[in-house]
Z-matrix of the N, CA and C atoms (Angstrom, degrees):
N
C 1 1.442
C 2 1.525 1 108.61
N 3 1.444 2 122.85 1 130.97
C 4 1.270 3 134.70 2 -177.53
C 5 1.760 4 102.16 3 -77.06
N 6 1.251 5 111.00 4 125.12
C 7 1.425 6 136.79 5 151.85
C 8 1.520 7 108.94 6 -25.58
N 9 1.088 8 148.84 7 66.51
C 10 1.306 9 122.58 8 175.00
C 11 1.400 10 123.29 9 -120.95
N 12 1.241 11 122.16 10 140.36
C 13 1.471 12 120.27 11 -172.73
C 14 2.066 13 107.08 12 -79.93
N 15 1.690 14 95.44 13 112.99
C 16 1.027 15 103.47 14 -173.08
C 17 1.604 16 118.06 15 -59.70
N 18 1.462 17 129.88 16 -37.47
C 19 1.512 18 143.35 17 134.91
C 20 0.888 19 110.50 18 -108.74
N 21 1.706 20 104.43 19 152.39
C 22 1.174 21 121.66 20 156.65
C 23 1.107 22 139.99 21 -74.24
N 24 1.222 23 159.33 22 54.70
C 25 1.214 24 155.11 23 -135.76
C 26 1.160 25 109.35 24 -62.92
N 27 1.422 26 146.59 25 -86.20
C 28 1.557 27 149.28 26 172.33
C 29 1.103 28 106.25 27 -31.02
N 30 1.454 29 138.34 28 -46.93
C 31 1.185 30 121.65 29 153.00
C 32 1.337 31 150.28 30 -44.90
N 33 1.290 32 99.42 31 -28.44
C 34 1.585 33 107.31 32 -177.55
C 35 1.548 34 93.82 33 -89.93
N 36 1.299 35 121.87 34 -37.24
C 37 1.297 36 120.96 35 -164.62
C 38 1.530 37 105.49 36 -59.20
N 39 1.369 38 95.57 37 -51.73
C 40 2.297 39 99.02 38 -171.59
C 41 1.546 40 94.29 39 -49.00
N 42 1.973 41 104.83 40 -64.27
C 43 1.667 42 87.53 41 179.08
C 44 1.449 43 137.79 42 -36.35
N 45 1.063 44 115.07 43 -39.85
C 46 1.545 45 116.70 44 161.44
C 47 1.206 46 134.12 45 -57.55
N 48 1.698 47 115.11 46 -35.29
C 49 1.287 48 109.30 47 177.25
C 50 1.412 49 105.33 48 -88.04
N 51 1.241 50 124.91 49 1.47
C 52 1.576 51 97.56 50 -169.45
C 53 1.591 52 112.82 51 -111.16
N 54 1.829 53 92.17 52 -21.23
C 55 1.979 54 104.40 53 162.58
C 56 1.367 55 110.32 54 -61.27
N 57 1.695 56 127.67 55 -21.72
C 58 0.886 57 121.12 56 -159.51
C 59 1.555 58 112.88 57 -107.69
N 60 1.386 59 119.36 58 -23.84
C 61 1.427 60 115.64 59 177.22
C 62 1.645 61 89.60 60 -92.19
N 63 1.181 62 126.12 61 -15.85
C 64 1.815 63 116.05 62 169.60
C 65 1.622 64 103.20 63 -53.18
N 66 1.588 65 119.08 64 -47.82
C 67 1.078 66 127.75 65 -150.71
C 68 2.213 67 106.47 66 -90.85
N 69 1.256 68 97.70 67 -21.00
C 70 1.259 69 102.33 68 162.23
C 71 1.384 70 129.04 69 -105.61
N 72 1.891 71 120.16 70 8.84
C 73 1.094 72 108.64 71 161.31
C 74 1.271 73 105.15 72 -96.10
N 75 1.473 74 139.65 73 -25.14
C 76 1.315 75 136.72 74 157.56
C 77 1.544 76 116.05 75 -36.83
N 78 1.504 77 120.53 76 -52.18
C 79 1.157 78 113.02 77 -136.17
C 80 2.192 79 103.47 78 -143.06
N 81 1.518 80 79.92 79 15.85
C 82 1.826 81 85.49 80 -165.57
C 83 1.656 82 97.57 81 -77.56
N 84 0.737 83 153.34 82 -77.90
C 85 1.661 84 153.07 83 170.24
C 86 1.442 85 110.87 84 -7.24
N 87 1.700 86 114.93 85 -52.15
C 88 1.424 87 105.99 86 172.18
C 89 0.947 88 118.64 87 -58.08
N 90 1.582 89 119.26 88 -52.06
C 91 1.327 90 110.19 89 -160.97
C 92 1.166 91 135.65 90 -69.62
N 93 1.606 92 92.41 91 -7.22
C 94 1.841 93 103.94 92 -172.76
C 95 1.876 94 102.00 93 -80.22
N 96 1.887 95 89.84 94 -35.01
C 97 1.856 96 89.16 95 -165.56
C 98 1.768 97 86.31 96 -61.60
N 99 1.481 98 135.19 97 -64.58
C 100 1.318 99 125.53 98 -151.96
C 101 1.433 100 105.81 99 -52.25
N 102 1.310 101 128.65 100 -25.10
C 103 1.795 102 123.38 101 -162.50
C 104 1.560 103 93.73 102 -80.22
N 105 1.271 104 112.44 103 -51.14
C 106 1.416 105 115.99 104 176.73
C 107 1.617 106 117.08 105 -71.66
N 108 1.049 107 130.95 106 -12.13
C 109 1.800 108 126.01 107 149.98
C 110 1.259 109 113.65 108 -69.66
N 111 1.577 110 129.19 109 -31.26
C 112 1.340 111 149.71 110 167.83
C 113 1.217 112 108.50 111 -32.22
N 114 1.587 113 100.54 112 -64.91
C 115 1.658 114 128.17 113 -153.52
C 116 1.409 115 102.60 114 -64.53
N 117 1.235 116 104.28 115 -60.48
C 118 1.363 117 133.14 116 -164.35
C 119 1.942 118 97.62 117 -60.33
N 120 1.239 119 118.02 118 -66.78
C 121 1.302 120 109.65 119 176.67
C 122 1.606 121 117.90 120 -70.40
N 123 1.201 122 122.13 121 -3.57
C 124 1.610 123 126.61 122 155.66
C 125 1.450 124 106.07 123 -63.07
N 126 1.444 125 107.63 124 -42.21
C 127 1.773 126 91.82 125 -147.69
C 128 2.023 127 76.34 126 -102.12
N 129 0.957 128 148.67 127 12.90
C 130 1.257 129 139.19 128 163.01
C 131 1.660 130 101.18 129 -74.21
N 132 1.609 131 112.68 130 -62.27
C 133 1.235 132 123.53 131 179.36
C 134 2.051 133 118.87 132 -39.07
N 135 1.648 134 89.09 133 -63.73
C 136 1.143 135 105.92 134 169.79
C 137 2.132 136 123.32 135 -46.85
N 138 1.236 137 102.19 136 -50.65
C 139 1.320 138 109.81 137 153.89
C 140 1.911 139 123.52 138 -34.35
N 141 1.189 140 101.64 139 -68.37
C 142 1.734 141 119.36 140 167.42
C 143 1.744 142 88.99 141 -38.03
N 144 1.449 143 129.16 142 -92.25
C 145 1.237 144 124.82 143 -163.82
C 146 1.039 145 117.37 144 -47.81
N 147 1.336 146 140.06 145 -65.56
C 148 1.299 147 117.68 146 -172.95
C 149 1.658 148 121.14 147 -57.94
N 150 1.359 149 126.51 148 -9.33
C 151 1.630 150 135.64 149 175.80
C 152 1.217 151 92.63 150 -70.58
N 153 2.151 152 133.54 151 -35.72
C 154 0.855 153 111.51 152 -160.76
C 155 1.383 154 96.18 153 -97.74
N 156 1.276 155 136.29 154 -18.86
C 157 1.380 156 121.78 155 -160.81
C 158 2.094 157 91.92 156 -81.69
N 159 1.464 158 110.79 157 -36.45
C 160 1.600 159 104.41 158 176.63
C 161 1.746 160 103.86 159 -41.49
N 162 1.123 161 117.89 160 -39.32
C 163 1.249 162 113.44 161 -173.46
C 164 1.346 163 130.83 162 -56.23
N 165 1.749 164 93.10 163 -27.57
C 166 1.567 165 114.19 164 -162.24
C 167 2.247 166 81.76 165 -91.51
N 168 0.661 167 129.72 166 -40.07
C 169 1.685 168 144.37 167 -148.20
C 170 1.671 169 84.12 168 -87.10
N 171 1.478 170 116.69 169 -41.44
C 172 1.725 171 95.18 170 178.51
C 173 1.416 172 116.29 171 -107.10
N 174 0.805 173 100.56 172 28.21
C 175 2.051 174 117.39 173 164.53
C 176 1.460 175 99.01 174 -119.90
N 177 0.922 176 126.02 175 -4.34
C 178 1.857 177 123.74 176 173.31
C 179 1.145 178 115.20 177 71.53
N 180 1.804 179 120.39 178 24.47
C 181 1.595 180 123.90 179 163.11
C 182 1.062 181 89.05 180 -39.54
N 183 1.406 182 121.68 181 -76.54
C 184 1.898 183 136.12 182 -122.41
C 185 1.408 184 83.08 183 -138.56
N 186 1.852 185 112.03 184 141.36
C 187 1.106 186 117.14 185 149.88
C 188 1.412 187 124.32 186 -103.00
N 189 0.752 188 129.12 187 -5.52
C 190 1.806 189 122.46 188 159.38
C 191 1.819 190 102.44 189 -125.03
N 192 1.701 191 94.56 190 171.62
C 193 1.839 192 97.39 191 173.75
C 194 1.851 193 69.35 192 -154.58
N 195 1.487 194 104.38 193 122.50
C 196 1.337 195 126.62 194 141.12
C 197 1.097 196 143.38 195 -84.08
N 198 1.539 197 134.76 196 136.42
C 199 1.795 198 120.07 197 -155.98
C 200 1.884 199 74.07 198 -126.29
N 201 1.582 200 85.25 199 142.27
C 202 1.281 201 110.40 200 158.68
C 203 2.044 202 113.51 201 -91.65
N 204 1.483 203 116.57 202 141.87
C 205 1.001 204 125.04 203 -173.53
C 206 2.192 205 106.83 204 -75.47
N 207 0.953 206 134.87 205 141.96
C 208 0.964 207 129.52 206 160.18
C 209 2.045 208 115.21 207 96.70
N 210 1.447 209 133.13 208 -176.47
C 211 1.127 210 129.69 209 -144.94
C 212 1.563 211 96.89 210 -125.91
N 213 1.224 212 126.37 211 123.54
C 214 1.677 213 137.10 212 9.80
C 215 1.645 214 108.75 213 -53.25
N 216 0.655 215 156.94 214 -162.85
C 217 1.831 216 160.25 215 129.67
C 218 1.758 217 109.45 216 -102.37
N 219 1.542 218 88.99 217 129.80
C 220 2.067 219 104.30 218 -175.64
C 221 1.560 220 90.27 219 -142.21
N 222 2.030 221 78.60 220 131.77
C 223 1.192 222 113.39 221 170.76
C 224 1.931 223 109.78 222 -91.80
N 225 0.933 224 130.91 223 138.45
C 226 1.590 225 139.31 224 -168.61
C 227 1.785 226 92.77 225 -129.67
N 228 1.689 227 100.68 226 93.77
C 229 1.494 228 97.11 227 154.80
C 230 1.236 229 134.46 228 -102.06
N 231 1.581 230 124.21 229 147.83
C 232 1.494 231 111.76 230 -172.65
C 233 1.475 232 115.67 231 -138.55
N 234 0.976 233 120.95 232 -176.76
C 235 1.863 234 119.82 233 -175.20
C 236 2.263 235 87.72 234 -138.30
N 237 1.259 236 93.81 235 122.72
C 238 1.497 237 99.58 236 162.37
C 239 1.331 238 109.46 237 -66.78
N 240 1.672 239 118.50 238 114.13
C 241 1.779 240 121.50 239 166.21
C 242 1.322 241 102.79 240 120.22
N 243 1.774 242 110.82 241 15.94
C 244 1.144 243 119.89 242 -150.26
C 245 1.493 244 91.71 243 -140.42
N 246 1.637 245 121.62 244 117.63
C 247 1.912 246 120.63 245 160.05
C 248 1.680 247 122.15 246 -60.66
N 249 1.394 248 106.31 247 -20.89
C 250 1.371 249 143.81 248 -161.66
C 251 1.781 250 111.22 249 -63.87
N 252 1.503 251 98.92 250 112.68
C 253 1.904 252 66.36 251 169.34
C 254 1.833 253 92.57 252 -153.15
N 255 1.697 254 123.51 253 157.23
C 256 0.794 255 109.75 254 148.92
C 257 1.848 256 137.79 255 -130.25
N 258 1.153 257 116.62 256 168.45
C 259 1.489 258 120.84 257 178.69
C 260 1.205 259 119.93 258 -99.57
N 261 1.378 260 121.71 259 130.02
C 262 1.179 261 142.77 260 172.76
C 263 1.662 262 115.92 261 -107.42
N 264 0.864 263 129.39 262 96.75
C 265 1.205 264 141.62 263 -152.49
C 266 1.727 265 108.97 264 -121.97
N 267 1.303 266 112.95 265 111.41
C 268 2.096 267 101.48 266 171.29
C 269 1.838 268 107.29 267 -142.46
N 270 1.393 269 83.88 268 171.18
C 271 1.330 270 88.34 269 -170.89
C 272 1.349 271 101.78 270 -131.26
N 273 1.269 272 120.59 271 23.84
C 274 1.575 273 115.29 272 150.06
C 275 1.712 274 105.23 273 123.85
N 276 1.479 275 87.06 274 -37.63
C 277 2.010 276 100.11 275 177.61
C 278 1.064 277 108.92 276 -102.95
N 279 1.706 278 128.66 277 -37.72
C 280 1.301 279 145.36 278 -175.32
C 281 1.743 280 118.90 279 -87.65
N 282 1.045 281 125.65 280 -175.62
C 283 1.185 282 139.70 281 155.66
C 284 1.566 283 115.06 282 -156.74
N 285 1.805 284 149.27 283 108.54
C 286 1.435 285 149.24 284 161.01
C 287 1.210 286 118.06 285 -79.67
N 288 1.579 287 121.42 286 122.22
C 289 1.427 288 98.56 287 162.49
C 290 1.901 289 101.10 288 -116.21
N 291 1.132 290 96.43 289 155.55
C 292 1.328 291 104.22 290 -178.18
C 293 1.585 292 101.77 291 -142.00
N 294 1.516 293 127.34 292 149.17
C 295 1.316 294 136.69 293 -165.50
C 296 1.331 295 96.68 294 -150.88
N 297 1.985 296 106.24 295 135.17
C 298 0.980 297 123.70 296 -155.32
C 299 1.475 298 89.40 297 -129.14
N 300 1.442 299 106.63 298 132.78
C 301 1.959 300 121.12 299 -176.39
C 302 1.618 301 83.32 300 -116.07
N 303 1.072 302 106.39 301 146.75
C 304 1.385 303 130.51 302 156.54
C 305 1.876 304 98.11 303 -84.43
N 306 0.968 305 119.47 304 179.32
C 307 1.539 306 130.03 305 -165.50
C 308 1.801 307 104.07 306 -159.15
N 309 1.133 308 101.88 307 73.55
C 310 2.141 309 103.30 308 -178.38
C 311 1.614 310 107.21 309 -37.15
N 312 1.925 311 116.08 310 -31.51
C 313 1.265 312 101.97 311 166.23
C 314 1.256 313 136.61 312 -92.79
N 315 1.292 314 136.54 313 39.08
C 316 1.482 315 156.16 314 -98.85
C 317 1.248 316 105.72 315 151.60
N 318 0.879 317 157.81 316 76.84
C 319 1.668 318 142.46 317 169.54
C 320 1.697 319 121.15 318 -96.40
N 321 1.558 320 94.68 319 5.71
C 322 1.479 321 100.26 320 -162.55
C 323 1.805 322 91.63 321 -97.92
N 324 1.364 323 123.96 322 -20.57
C 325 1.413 324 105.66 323 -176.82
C 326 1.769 325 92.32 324 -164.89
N 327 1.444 326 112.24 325 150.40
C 328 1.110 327 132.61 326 157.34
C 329 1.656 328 130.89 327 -42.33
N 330 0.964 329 135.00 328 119.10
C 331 1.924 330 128.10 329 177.33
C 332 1.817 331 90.10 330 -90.52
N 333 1.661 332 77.80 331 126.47
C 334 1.756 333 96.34 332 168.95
C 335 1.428 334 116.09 333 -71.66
N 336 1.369 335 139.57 334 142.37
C 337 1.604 336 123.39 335 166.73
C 338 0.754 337 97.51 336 -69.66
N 339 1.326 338 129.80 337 -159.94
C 340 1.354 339 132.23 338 176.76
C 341 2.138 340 93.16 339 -108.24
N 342 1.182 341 103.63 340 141.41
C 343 1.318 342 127.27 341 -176.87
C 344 1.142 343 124.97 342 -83.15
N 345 1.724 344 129.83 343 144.72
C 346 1.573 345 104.70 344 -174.63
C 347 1.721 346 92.16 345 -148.47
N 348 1.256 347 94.97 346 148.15
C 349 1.493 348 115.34 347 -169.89
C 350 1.255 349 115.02 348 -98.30
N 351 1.744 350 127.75 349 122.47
C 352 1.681 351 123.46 350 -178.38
C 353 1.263 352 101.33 351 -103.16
N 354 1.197 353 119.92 352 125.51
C 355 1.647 354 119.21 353 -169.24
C 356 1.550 355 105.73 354 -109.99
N 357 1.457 356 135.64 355 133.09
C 358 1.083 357 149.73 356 -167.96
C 359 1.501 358 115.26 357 50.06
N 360 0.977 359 110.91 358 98.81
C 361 1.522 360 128.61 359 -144.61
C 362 1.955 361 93.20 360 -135.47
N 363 1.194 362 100.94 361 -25.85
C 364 1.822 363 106.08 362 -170.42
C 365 1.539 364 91.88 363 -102.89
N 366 1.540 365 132.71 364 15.02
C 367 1.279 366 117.23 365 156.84
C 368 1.642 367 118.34 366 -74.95
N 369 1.723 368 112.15 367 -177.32
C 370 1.106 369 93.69 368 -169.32
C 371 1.849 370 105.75 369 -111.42
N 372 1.276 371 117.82 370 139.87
C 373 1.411 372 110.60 371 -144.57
C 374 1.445 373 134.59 372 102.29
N 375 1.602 374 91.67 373 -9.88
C 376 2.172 375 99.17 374 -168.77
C 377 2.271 376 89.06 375 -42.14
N 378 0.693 377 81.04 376 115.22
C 379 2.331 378 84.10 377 147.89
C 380 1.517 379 118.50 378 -57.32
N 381 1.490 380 119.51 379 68.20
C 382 1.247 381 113.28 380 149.72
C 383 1.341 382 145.14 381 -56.51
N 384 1.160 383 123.46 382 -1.67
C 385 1.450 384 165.59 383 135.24
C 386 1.759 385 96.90 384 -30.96
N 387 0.889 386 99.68 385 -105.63
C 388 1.345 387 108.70 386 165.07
C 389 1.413 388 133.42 387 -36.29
N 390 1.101 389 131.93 388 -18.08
C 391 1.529 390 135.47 389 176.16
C 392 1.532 391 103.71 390 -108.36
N 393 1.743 392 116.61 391 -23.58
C 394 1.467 393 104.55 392 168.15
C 395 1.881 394 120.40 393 -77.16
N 396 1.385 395 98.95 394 -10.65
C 397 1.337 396 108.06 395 -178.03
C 398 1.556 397 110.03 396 -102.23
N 399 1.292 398 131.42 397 -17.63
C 400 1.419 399 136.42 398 152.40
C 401 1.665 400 101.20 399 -61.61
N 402 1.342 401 121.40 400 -22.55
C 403 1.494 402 105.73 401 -147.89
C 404 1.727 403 98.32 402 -100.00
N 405 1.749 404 99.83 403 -40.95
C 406 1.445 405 113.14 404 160.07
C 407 1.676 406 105.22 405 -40.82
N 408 1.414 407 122.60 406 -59.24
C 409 1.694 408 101.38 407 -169.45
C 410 1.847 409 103.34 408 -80.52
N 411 1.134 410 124.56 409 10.50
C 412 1.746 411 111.82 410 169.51
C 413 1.574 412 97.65 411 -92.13
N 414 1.181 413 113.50 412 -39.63
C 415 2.074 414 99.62 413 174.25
C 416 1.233 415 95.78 414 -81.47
N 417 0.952 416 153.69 415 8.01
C 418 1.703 417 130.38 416 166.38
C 419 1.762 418 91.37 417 -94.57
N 420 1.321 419 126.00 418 -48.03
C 421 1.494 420 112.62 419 169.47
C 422 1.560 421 119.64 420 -72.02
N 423 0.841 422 127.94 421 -34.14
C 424 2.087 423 120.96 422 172.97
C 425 1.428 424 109.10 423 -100.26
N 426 1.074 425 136.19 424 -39.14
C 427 1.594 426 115.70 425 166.28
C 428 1.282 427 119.17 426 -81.25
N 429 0.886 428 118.63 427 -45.57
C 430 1.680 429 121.10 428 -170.23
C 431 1.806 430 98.59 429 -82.53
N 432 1.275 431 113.80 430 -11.46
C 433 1.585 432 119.16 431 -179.61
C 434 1.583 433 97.67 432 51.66
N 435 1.425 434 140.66 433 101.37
C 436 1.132 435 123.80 434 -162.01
C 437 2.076 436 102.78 435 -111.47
N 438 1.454 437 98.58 436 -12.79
C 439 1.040 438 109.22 437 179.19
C 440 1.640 439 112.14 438 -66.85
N 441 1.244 440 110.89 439 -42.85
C 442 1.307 441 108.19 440 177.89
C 443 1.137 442 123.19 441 -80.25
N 444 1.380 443 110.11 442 -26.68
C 445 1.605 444 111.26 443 170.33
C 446 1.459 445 118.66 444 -83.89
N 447 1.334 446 121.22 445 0.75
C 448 1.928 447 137.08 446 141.87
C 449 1.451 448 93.54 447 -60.32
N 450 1.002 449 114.18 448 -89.68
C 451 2.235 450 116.26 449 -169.40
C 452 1.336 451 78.59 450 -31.68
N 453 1.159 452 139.12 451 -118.98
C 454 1.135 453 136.39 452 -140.73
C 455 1.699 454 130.20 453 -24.28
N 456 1.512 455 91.51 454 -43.90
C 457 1.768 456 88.59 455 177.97
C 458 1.667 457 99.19 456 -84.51
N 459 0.843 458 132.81 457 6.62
C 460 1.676 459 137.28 458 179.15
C 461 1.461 460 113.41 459 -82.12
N 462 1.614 461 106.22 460 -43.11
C 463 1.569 462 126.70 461 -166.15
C 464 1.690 463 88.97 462 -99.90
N 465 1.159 464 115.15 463 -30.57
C 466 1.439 465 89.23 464 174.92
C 467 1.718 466 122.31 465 -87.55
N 468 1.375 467 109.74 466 -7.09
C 469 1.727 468 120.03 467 163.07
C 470 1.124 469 93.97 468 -54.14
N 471 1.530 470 115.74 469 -95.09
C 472 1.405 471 145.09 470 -173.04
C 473 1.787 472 104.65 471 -21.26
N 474 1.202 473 115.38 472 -64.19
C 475 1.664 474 106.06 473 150.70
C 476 2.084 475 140.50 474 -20.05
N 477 1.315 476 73.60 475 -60.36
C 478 1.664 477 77.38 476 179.40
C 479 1.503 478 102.36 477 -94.04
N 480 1.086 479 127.81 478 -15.02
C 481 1.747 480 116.12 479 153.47
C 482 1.398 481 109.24 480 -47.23
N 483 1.285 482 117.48 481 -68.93
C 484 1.139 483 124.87 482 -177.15
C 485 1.205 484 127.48 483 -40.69
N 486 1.548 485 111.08 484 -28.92
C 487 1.598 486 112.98 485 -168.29
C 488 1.661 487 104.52 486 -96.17
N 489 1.635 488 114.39 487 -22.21
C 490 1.305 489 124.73 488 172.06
C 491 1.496 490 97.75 489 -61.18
N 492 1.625 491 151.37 490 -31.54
C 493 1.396 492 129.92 491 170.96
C 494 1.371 493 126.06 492 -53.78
């Protein structure tokens, strides 16, 4: 059996460094200004949401809003008494929200709602108006689970009909 070096290591390594300082003396200045226009209109955006979720936190939607450290930036809202939580998550152009149900018959993982994406949100004029009042009916459907608390007031009509025979 022939000896052979299955990788190369020093090899792959020079290749790397030398595609790569090729590729940052071309192009290292841009990339720093675009990450940092990035940043900067993330955490402008990001700013807007959490003013709006405080809004939701002092009307007693949600009692906490958690910030995740680092880039995209996510907001985590929740209601104490509640398995329920959702994320608001952007990256400066975008905004996701996604809402997470716990499932009592399920205990092994959360059901996602289904999630919805606000696209150009860092123009000037976006309707925050409008996305706090879309956003008000996604926590009344994933935190507050509103579907089940419909079955419930449904089965409890249908109940006292029943008991009126």
């Amino acid at each position: 059996m022939k000896n052979e070096t299955i990788i190369n290591v020093p090899e792959i390594q020079e290749k790397i460094r030398i595609k790569h300082e090729n590729f940052l003396s071309s192009f290292g200045g841009a990339i720093q200004k675009v990450a940092a226009d990035n940043r900067l209109l993330t955490d402008m955006v990001f700013s807007r949401l959490y003013r709006i979720a405080l809004c939701f936190q002092q009307e007693g939607v949600i009692d906490s809003i958690q910030t995740t450290e680092g880039y995209p930036k996510k907001l985590i809202l929740r209601k104490e008494g509640f398995d329920n939580y959702v994320n608001i998550t952007t990256n400066g152009h975008m905004v996701r929200i996604d809402g997470y149900v716990y499932d009592p018959n399920n205990s092994i993982s959360d059901i996602s709602v289904a999630g919805k994406n606000y696209r150009s949100v860092d123009e000037e004029g976006y309707n925050w108006t409008m996305f706090a009042d879309e956003l008000l009916d996604y926590i009344h459907l994933s935190v507050y689970a509103r579907k089940e608390a419909l079955e419930t007031k449904i089965s409890g009509i249908f109940s006292s009909l029943n008991k009126d025979k």
